[in-house]
C-alpha positions as CSV (number, residue, x, y, z in Angstrom):
1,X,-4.8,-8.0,22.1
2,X,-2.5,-8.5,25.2
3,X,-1.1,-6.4,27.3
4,X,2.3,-6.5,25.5
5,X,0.8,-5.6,22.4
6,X,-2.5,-3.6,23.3
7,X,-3.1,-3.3,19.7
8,X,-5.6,-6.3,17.3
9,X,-3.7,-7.5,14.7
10,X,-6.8,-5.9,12.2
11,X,-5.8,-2.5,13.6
12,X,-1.8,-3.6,12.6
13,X,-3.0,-4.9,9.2
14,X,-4.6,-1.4,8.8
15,X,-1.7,1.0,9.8
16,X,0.7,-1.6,7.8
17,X,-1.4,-0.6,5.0
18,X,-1.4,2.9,5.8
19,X,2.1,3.8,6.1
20,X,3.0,1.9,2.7
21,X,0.7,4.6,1.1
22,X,2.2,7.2,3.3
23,X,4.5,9.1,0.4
24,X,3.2,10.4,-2.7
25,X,5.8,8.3,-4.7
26,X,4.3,5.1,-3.2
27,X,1.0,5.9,-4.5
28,X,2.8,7.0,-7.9
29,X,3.9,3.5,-8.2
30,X,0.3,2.0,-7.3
31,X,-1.4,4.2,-9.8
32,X,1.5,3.3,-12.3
33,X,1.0,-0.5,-11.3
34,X,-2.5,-0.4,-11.7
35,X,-2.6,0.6,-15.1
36,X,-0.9,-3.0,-16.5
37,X,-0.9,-6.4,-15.3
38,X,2.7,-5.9,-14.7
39,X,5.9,-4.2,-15.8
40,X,9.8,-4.1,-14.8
41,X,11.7,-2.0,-12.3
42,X,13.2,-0.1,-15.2
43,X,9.7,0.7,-16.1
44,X,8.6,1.9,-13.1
45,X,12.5,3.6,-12.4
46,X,11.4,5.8,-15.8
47,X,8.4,6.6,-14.7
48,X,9.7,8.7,-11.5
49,X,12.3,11.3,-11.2
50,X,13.9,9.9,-8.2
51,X,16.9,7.5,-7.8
52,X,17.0,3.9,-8.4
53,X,17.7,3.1,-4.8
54,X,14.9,5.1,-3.6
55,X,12.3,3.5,-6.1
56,X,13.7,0.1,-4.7
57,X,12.9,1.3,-1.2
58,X,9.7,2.4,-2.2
59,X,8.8,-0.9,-3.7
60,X,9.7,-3.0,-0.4
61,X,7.8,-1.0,2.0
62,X,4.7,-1.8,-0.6
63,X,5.9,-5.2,-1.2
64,X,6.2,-5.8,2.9
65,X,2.4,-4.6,3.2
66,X,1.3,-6.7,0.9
67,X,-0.2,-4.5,-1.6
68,X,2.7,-5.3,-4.6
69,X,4.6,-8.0,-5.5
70,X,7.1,-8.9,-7.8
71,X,8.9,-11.9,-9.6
72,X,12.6,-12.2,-10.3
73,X,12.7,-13.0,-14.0
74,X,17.0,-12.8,-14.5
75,X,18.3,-10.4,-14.5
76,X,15.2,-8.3,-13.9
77,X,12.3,-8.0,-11.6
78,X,8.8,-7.7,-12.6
79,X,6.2,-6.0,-10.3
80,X,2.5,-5.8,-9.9
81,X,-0.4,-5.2,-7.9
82,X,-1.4,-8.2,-5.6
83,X,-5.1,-8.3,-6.3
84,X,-6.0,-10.5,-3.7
85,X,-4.4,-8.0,-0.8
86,X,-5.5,-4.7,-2.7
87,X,-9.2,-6.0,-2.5
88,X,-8.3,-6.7,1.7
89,X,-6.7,-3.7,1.7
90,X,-9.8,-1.7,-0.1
91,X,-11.8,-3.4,2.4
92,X,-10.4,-2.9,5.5
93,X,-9.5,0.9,4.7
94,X,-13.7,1.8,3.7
95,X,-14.5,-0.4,7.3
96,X,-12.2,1.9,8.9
97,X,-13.2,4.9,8.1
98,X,-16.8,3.9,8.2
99,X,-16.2,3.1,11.6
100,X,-14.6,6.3,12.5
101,X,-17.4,8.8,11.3
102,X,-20.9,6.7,11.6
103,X,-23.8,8.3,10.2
104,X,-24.9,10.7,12.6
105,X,-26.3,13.8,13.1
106,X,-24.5,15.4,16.3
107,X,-21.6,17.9,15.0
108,X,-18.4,18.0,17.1
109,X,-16.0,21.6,17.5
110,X,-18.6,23.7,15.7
């Protein structure tokens, strides 16, 4: 943290992740992705009833966080679910929220 950026980069790594989940068609495509080891962009482009250019979208903002990633095989591109950062990402999510609501008794607004 400085006083330019007053935020830790794990707190950055955890909103990254939380915004590329942010729509429901983003987490269509994860629970599509997680199904198979991989599949095309036509796949995936079936699979949802929006336009091509807004699945693309969809896919970098996921791609960007790290959570997907995809190979150019000419002329298509084949997507999956990077293991590696979805185990990070599964991680750092369950520390978060275990951090926001310890085990306690007190009660707040009641």
């Amino acid at each position: 943290m400085t006083k330019e950026n007053p935020y830790s980069a794990r707190e950055e790594q955890i909103a990254r992740i939380a915004k590329a989940m942010g729509h429901p068609a983003r987490i269509a495509i994860l629970h599509f992705l997680a199904k198979r080891d991989s599949c095309y962009f036509g796949a995936i482009h079936e699979e949802l009833p929006i336009a091509k250019a807004t699945v693309s979208q969809h896919l970098k903002e996921l791609k960007d966080a790290g959570l997907i990633q995809g190979e150019i095989e000419p002329p298509r591109v084949k997507y999956c679910i990077n293991r590696a950062n979805w185990k990070m990402a599964q991680y750092l999510m369950s520390e978060f929220f275990g951090q926001l609501f310890p085990e306690k008794k007190e009660r707040c607004c009641e």
